[in-house]
C-alpha positions as CSV (number, residue, x, y, z in Angstrom):
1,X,49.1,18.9,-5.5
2,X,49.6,21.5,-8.2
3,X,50.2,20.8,-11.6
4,X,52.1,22.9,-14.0
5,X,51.1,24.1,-17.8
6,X,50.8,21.5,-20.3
7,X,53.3,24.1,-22.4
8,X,56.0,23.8,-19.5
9,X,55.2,19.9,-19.1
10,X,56.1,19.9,-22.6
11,X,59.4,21.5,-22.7
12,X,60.7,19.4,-19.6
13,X,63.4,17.0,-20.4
14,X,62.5,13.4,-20.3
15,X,64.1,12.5,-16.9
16,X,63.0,15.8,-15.1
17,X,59.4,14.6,-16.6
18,X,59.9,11.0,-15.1
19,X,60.5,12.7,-11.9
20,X,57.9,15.1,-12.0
21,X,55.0,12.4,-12.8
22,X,56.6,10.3,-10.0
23,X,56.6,13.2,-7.2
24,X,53.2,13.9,-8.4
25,X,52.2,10.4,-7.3
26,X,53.7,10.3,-4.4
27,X,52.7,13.9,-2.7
28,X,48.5,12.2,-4.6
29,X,49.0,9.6,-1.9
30,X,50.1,11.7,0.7
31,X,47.0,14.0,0.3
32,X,44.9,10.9,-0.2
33,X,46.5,10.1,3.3
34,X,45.7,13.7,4.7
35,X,49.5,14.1,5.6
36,X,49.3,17.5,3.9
37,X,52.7,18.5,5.9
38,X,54.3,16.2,3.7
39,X,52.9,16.7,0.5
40,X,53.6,20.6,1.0
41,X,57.4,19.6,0.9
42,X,56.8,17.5,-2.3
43,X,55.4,20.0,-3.8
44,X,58.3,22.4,-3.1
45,X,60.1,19.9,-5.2
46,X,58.1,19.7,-7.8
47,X,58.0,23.9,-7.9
48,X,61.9,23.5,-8.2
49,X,62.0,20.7,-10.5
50,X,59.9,22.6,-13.3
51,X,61.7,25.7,-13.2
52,X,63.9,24.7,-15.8
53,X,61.2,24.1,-17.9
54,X,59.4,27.4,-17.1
55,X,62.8,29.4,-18.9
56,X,62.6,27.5,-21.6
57,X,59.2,28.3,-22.5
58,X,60.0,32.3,-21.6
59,X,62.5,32.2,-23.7
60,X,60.7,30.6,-26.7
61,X,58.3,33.9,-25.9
62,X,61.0,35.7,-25.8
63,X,62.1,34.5,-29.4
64,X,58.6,34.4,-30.8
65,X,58.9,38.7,-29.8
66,X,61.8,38.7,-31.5
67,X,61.0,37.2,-34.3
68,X,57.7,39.4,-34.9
69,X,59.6,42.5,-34.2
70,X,61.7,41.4,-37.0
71,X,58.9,40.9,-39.6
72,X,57.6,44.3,-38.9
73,X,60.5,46.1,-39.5
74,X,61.1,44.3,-42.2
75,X,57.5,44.8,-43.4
76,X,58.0,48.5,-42.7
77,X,61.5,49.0,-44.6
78,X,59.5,47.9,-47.7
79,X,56.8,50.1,-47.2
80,X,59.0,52.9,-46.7
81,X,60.8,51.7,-49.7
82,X,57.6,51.6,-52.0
83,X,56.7,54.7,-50.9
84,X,59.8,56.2,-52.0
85,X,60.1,54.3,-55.0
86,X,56.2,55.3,-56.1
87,X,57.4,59.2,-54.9
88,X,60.5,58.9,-57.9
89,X,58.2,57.5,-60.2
90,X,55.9,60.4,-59.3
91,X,58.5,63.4,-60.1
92,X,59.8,61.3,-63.6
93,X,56.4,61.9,-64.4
């Protein structure tokens, strides 16, 4: 069986993590069993069941982008406004 990120595990919901930990164990006993036809099909489940979890941590990425594109055009406004500022100061000289 396959086991997702610790950062999706982390963003699942409490019940879809109750399920994924118990899917887990039961496709662990079916490969401890060898009955790897079944545990395939548990872990299709389990492939479905963190999908959820797998946008939400895209779109925290997605955020995180935003928010860094946000700081540097804020950083460069106030360059560009320094600049101009120190160019005024310049020609009142």
């Amino acid at each position: 069986m396959r086991h997702c990120s610790v950062q999706v595990r982390g963003l699942l919901t409490r019940d879809e993590l109750d399920r994924y930990n118990a899917l887990m164990e039961v496709g662990g006993y079916l490969e401890s069993q060898q009955r790897y036809d079944l545990s395939a099909v548990v872990q299709a489940e389990v492939d479905l069941l963190i999908q959820p979890g797998i946008e939400r941590l895209k779109e925290k990425g997605r955020e995180r982008d935003r928010m860094s594109q946000e700081y540097l055009e804020e950083r460069r406004r106030a360059e560009w406004e320094a600049q101009m500022r120190a160019a005024t100061d310049d020609e009142e000289d």
